[in-house]
C-alpha positions, -999 to +999 in steps of 0.1 A: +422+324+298+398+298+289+417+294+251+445+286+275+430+267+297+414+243+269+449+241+247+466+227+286+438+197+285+441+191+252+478+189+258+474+164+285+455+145+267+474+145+234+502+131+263+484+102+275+476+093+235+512+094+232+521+073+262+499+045+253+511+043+213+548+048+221+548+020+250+530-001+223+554+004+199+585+007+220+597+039+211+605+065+236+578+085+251+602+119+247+610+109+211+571+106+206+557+139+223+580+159+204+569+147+172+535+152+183+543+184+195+554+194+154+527+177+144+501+198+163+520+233+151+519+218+112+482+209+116+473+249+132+450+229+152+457+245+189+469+273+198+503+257+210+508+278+250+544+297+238+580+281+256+596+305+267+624+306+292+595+314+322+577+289+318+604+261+316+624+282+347+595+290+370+568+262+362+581+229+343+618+227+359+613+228+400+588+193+397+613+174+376+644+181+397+627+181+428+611+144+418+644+129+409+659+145+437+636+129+458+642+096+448+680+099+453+697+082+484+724+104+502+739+072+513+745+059+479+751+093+466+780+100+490+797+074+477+799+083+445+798+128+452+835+128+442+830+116+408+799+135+406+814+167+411+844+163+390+817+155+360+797+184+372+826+208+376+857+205+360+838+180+331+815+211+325+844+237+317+858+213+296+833+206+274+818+240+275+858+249+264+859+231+235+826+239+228+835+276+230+871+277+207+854+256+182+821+280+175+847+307+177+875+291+151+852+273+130+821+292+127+836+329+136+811+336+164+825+365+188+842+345+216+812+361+243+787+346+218+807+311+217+814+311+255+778+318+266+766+288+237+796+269+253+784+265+287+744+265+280+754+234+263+775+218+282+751+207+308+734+173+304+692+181+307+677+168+340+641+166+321+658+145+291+683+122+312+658+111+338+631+106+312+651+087+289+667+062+314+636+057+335+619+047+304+649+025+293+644+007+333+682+014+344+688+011+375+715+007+405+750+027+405+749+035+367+713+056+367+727+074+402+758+089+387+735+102+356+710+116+374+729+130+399+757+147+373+726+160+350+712+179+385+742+190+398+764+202+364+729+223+355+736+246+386+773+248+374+761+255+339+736+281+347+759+297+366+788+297+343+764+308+315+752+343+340+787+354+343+798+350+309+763+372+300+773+391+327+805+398+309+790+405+276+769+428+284+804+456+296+795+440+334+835+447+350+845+425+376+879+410+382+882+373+385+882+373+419+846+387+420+837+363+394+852+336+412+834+353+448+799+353+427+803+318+412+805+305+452+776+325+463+752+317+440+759+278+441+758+281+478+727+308+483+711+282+460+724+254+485+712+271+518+681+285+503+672+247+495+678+239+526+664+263+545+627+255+526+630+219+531+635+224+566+601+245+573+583+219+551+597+189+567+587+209+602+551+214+591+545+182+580+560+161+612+530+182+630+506+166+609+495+130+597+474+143+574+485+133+541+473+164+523+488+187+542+523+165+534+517+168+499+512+203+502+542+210+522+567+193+494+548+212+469+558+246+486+591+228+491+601+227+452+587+255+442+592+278+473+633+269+475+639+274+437+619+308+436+637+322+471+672+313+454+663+333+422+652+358+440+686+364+455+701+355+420+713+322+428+705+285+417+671+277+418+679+246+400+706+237+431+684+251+456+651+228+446+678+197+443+686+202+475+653+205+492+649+169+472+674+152+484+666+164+519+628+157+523+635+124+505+661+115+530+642+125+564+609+114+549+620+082+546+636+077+581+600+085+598+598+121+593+565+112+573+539+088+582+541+056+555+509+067+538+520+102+537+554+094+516+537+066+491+508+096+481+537+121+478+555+100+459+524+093+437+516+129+435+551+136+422+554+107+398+523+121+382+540+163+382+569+150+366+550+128+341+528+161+336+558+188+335+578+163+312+552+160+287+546+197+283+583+200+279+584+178+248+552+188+232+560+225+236+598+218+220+583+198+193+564+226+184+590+251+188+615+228+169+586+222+138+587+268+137+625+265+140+640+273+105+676+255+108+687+260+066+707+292+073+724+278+103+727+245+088+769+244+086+773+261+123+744+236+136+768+201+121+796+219+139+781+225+166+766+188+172+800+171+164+818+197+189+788+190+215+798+153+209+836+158+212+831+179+247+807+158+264+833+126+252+864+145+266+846+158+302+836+127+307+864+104+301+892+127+317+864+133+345+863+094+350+903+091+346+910+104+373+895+083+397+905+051+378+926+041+406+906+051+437+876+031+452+855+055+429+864+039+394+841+039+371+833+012+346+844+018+307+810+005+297+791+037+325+816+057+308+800+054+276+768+052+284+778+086+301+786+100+270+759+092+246+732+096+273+744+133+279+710+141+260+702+182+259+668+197+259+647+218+283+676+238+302+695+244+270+664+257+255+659+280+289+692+298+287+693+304+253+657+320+250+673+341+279+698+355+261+695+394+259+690+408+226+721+429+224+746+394+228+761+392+189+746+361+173+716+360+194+698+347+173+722+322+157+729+308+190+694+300+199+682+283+165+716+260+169+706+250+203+671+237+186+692+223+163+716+207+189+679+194+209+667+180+177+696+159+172+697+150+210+666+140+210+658+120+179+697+101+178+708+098+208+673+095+223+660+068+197+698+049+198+701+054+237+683+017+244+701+000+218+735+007+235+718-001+267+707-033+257+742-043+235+762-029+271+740-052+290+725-028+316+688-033+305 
């Protein structure tokens, strides 16, 4: 306990060394903790706390969504939900699709293997996406559609991902019952968010204490995303949902002023906390990774990655180009090359069961797919901001 307990602070602090040399030098703070985070495994100078899929599920995920959720306005979000859920729907089977026949065709992967690597990569990250275009200072229409599409095409993801495991592992159901256990699970993960939200935002209109606010959006992200697992649905839809929800009441009075500017303090400061850990623990984790026997499947993989996030995305955005809900060319491409993967990815495919065929495969070209999403499209991502004109 205490070994653990001293490699956590040293952690933190190796993040806020990080922060303060990366701001300095203008290079992204993600792109920074995971090289830190290899750096620290190479040098055997901490025992590095292991990632495993519990640890990013049950501890590091619910602050980050919940934070960003928080943040979002339903107003503007309405506006743009139908897009949105196209990207996070439809845009997901598609890439996840292409993602799927290629491993299979290409690489020879059995098609459960391909499917299940298919949709666990599909998914933009929530903990890379936010990071990446906070840092970067995007605002306005263009940061709402990608945060909103890396929250909401998670829970689609995830979901996808469980039924094609499901599958794998001689699980018989009929497409109907697929189709019947899709739409429970997003929304059990839907009402279990909201019923949370609503018990927190009860508790803390009886108080003015601030504390007690704090403490009731803390039970909030945590409490809805471990209720929906429970019931095997989407903890990561479930936690969104209590976000958006406290974020929108809080703000209409539900709170007292001082009580929403210290929760929002408290959870600018979890998310910097649960975002750090991420990246130092992948950097570690990428730094033991050995990628040479997966090498060919990996290039694949990243140029098929590539080609479904560019397909979803512009056939997602097509066909709205006529409605009030068009979306620029230039969003469209930032859409694309800011689909960054990372945490979730990661999640899913530690959680693969052992008897899936090219378990192991599958996971170490997921690292490989993070690494490349990380350090090119992560260290490029301002660049094409800046030459688009959005920052």
């Amino acid at each position: 306990m205490d070994r653990e307990l001293g490699s956590f602070a040293v952690l933190l602090l190796l993040s806020a060394i990080v922060a303060l040399i990366t701001r300095r030098w203008r290079v992204p703070y993600s792109v920074g903790l995971v090289i830190a985070g290899g750096a620290l495994w190479f040098s055997h100078a901490l025992t590095v706390i292991p990632l495993s899929r519990e640890l990013l599920f049950l501890v590091l995920l619910p602050p980050l969504i919940f934070e960003a959720a928080f943040y979002i306005r339903w107003a503007h979000l309405r506006e743009d939900l139908p897009v949105v859920l196209t990207l996070a729907t439809v845009g997901v089977l598609l890439a996840a699709m292409i993602v799927a026949a290629g491993m299979h065709y290409l690489v020879g992967w059995a098609w459960t293997s391909a499917s299940a690597f298919g949709f666990l990569i599909a998914a933009t990250d929530p903990v890379s996406v936010i990071a990446a275009f906070k840092e970067a200072g995007v605002r306005g229409r263009l940061r709402l559609l990608v945060e909103a599409e890396s929250l909401v095409n998670d829970g689609t993801a995830a979901v996808a991902f469980g039924l094609v495991v499901a599958v794998a592992q001689d699980v018989q159901a009929t497409p109907q019952e697929a189709l019947l256990s899709l739409a429970s699970t997003l929304a059990g993960g839907i009402l279990s968010g909201l019923i949370v939200a609503a018990i927190a935002l009860f508790l803390a209109g009886k108080t003015t204490d601030r504390l007690v606010e704090i403490t009731s959006t803390t039970v909030a992200a945590y409490g809805s995303f471990l209720l929906a697992e429970h019931f095997h649905c989407s903890g990561i839809l479930a936690t969104m949902t209590a976000g958006l929800l406290i974020g929108h009441y809080s703000s209409l009075g539900t709170m007292t002023e001082k009580g929403r500017e210290s929760v929002g303090d408290f959870w600018e400061y979890a998310a910097f906390v649960a975002n750090s850990l991420i990246f130092l623990l992948i950097g570690s984790r990428l730094a033991a990774q050995t990628l040479a026997p997966v090498a060919w499947a990996a290039i694949i993989a990243i140029l098929l990655v590539c080609l479904g996030r560019a397909v979803a995305v512009y056939a997602g955005c097509a066909v709205w180009v006529r409605s009030r809900y068009r979306v620029d060319v230039g969003y469209q491409h930032t859409l694309v090359w800011g689909g960054l993967r990372g945490a979730l990815a990661l999640a899913l495919a530690l959680g693969l069961p052992p008897a899936i065929a090219h378990r192991n495969e599958v996971v170490a070209v997921t690292y490989a797919v993070v690494a490349f999403s990380v350090f090119v499209q992560g260290l490029t991502l301002p660049p094409v901001l800046r030459k688009l004109g959005y920052i």
